[in-house]
C-alpha positions in Angstrom: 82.6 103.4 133.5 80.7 103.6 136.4 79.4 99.4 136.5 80.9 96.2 136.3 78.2 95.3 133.5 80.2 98.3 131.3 83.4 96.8 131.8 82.2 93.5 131.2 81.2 94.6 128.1 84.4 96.9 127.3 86.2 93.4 127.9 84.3 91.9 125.4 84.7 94.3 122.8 88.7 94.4 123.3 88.6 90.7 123.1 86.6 90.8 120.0 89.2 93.1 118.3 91.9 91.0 119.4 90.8 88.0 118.0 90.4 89.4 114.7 94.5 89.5 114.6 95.2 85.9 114.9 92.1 84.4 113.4 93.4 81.4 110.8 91.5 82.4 107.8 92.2 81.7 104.2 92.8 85.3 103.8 95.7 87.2 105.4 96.7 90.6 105.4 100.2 91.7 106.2 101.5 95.1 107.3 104.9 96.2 107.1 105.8 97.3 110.4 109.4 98.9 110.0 110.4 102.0 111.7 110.0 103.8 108.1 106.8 102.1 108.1 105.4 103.1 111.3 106.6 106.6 110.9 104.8 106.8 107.4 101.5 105.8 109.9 101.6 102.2 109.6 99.9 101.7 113.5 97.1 103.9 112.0 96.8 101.5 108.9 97.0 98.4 111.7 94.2 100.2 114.0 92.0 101.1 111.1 91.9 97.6 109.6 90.8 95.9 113.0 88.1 98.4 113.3 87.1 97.8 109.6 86.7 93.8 109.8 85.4 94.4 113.0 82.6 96.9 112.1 81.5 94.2 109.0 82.0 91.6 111.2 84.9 89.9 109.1 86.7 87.3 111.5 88.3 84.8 108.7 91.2 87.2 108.3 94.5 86.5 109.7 96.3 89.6 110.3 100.0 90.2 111.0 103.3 92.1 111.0 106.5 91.9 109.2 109.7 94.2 109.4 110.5 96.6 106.7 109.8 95.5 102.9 112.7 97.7 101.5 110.6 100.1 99.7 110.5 103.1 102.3 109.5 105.4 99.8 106.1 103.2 99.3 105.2 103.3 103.0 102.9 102.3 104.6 102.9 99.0 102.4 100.2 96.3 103.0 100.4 92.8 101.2 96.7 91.2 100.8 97.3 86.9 100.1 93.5 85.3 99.4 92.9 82.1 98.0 91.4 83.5 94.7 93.5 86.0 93.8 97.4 86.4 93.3 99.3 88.5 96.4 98.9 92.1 96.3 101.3 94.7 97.8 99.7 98.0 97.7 101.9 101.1 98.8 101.2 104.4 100.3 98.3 103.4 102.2 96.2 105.7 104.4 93.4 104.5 107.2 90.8 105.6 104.5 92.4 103.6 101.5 92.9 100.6 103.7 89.3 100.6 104.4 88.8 100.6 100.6 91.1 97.9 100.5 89.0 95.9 102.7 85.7 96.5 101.2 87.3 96.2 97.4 89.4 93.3 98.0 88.5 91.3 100.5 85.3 91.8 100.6 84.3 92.1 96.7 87.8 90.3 95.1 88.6 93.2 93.5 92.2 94.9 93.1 92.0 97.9 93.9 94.8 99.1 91.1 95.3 102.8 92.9 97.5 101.5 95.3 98.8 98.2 93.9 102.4 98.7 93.1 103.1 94.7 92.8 100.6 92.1 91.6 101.0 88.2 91.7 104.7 88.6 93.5 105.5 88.7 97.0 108.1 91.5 97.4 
């Protein structure tokens, strides 16, 4: 960075991303943040899902964390509530199927049954 201008607009950016975490939208996506899910990548799964509302400029989302869901062998686990369809939990999530999760399900309102492993019931 070598002008104000640029870190204006680094600022700006950072803010953007930000705001996409506590936006108080009717759909909400929830990312188990346990020490078995954060060693299974679950800060990946976090980073990759701000970048992917942000880079379709999704901002209706609310996005937050919760401690371990009790099924460390399904880690990461990511629970998707919207208004149209029942709660899903889908397991085993990567950066690249989270970003299929976005455009499949939130996007499109469509389960996305390869990583589902609970439909219609919170766990």
């Amino acid at each position: 960075m070598k002008t104000r201008e640029e870190l204006q607009a680094l600022r700006e950016r950072a803010k953007a991303a930000l705001a996409v975490r506590d936006s108080q939208g009717a759909t909400r996506v929830v990312i188990a943040m346990g020490t078995c899910g954060i060693a299974a990548g679950a800060r990946e799964v976090l980073k990759a899902l701000i970048e992917e509302l942000a880079l379709r400029g999704i901002t209706d989302v609310t996005i937050s964390q919760t401690a371990c869901k009790g099924l460390c062998d399904r880690e990461p686990i990511v629970e998707v509530h919207t208004a149209t369809l029942p709660v899903v939990i889908y397991g085993r999530v990567d950066a690249q199927a989270l970003r299929r999760i976005v455009a499949e399900h939130i996007v499109n309102g469509q389960v996305v049954s390869d990583y589902a492993i609970s439909i219609g019931a919170e766990a």
